[in-house]
N, C-alpha and C positions, 0 to 999 in steps of 0.2 A: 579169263580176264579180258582176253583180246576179245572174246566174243561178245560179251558183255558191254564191250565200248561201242560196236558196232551198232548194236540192239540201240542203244543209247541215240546214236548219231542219224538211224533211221526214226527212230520217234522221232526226233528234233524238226526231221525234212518234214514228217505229217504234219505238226502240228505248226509251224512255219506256213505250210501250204493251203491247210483249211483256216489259218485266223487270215491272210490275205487273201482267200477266197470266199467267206463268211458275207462279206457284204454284199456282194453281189449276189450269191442265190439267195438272197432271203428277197429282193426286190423281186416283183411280180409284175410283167410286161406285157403280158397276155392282153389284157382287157384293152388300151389304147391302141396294141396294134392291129387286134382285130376292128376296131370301131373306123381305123384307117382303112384297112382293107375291105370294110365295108361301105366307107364312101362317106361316110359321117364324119366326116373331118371336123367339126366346130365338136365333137363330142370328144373326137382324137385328141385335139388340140387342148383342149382346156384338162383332159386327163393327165397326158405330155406335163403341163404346166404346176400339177399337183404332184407329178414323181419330181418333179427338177425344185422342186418348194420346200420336198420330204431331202432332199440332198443327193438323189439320184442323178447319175451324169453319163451320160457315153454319144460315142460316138453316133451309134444307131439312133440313140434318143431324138438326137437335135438333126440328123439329117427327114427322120419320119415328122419330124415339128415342122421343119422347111416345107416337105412336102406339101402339109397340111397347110401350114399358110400361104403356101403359092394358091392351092385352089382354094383358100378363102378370100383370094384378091389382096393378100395382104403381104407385100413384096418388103417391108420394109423390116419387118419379121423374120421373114425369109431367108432375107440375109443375115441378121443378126443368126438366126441359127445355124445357116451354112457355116457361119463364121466359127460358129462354135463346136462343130462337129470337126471342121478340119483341124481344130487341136486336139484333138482325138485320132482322127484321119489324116494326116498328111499326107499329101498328093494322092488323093483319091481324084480318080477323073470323071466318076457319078458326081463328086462333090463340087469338082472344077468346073466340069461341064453346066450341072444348074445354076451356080454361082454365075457364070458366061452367059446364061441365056436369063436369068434376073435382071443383070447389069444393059443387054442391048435394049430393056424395055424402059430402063431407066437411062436414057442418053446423056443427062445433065450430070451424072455421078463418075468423076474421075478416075480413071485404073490406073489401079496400080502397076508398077513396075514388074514385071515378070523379076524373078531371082534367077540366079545363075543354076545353071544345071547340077553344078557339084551341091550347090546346098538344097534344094529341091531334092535330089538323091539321098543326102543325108538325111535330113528330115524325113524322107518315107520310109527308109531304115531304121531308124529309132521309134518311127511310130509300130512296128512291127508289134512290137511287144507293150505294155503296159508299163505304168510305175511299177508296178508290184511282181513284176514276171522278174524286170531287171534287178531289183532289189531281192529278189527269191538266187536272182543267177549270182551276183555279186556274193551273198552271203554261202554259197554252196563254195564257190572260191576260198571263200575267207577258211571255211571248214575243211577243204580239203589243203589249205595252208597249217591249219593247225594238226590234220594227221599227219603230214609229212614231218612236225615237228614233232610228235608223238609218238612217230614209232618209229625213232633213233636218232634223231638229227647231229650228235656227234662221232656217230660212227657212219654213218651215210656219205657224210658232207663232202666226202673225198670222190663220192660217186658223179659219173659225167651225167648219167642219167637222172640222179635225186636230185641233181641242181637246175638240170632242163626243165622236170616237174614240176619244182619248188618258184624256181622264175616264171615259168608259163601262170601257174596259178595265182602269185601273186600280180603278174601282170593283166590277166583277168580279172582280178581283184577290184582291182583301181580304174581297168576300161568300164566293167558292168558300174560301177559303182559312179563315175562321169556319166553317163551313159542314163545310168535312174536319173541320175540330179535336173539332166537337158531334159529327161522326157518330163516330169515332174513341172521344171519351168515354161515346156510346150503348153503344157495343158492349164495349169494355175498364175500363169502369167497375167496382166489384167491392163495392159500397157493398151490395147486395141478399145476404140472408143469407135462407135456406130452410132450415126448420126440420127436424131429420132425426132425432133421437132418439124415442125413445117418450115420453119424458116432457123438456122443459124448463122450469126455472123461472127466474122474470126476477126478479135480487135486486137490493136497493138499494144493494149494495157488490160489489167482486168478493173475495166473502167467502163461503165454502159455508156459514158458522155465520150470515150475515147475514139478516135478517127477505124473506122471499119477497115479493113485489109482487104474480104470476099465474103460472099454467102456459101453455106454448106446444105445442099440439099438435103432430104431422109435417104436415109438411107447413106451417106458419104463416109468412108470409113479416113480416121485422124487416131496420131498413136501419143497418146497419154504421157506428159514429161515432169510435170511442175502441177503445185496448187497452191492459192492462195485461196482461204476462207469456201467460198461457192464457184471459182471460180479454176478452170482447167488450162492450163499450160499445154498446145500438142502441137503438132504436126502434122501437114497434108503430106497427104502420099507423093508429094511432088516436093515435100521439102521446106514447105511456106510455115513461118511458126506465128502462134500467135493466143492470143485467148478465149473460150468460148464459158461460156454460164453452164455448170452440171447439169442441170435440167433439160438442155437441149441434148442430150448425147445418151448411150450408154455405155457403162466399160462392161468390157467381155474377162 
C-alpha cells in the first residue's frame, strides 16, 4: 500500500511539471532569434511582435525586441520593452545598463529614483525563478505537508523531529506560496504607463480645457492610479500627480 502511495505521489510531481511546462515548449523561438542575429532586425521585430500577439512573454523576448528596436532608431520602443523584460528580469544589469544608455540619449526624460538595495535584492531574488517554478515549490510543500500527516500524525506528534519537519514544510508552504503571488504581481502588474505620444500634458482635472501641470515626453515613464472614462490618473516618477488622455501612454 505504502508503495502504491508513492507511485501515486510521483505521477502527481510529472504531471504537475509537464502541464506547467507545456506552454512554453510548444512556442518556437528559433526563427526571430535568428533573423536578430542576422542583422534583420525590422524582420526580428515584427516576428517578436507576432509571438507577443499569439500570448508569448519572457524575459528574453522583450529584452531581443529592445535590442532590435534600438537599431531601428526606435528608442521609444526600446524602452517600453526593456521595461517589460525587467518584470521578467529584475536587476538584470544587461537590462539596467541599456535602459541607462537609452535614457542619456533621451535627456528630456526624467529618472527615476534608484530603490533601496534591500528591495533591488529582493526583487532579483524572486525573479530567480518563475510563477510557475514557485507554484511547482509551494505545492511539493503542501504534499510533503500532507505525507507527514499520512503516515501517522498521531502517533508522531510527540516526535521532536516530525514537528521540525511538519513546521519546516508548512512554513515553506506559505513562503513559496507569498513568494508565487509577488512574482506573479512582478510580472502581470499593469500599474507602469510609457509615455508614447509626441507631446503629453499632465492636467489637474481630466478636463482637456483644464490648467496643464508639465509635458511628458516619449518615452517618460508615469505609474497608473485612477480612471475616469479615457482618461488616466498617474504619477511621475518624482511624485507629481495628475491626468493624462489613454491614447498618449501605454500600460505595461
Amino acid at each position: 500500500m505504502m508503495m502504491g502511495f508513492k507511485v501515486k505521489i510521483r505521477f502527481i510531481f510529472v504531471v504537475i511539471w509537464v502541464f506547467l511546462s507545456l506552454s512554453v515548449w510548444a512556442v518556437d523561438v528559433s526563427a526571430p532569434l535568428q533573423a536578430l542575429k542576422s542583422k534583420q532586425y525590422e524582420k526580428a521585430f515584427k516576428q517578436y511582435q507576432d509571438l507577443e500577439k499569439q500570448g508569448y512573454q519572457s524575459g528574453d523576448m522583450y529584452q531581443n525586441m529592445a535590442v532590435a528596436a534600438l537599431a531601428l532608431g526606435k528608442d521609444v520602443d526600446a524602452i517600453i520593452y526593456i521595461e517589460k523584460a525587467l518584470k521578467f528580469k529584475p536587476g538584470n544589469n544587461d537590462l539596467s545598463q541599456l535602459l541607462s544608455s537609452v535614457l542619456k540619449r533621451k535627456s528630456k526624460i526624467e529618472s527615476e529614483e534608484t530603490k533601496s538595495t534591500l528591495v533591488l535584492y529582493f526583487n532579483s531574488f524572486v525573479g530567480i525563478f518563475s510563477v510557475a517554478t514557485w507554484v511547482l515549490l509551494s505545492l511539493l510543500c503542501f504534499l510533503a505537508v500532507g505525507w507527514f500527516v499520512y503516515s501517522g500524525f498521531p502517533d508522531q506528534i510527540k516526535s521532536r523531529f516530525y514537528k521540525l519537519m511538519l513546521i519546516l514544510s508548512l512554513s515553506l508552504f506559505f513562503i513559496f506560496s507569498i513568494l508565487s503571488s509577488y512574482r506573479n504581481f512582478q510580472i502581470h502588474n499593469h500599474n507602469t504607463i510609457i509615455i508614447t505620444a509626441d507631446q503629453a500634458i499632465l492636467k489637474v482635472s481630466p478636463d482637456k480645457e483644464s490648467p496643464d501641470l508639465s509635458n511628458l515626453v516619449p518615452g517618460s515613464k508615469v505609474y497608473y492610479k485612477d480612471q475616469i472614462n479615457d482618461w488616466w490618473y498617474v504619477s511621475t516618477v518624482y511624485g507629481d500627480e495628475g491626468w493624462i488622455k489613454s491614447v498618449e501612454g501605454l500600460r505595461l
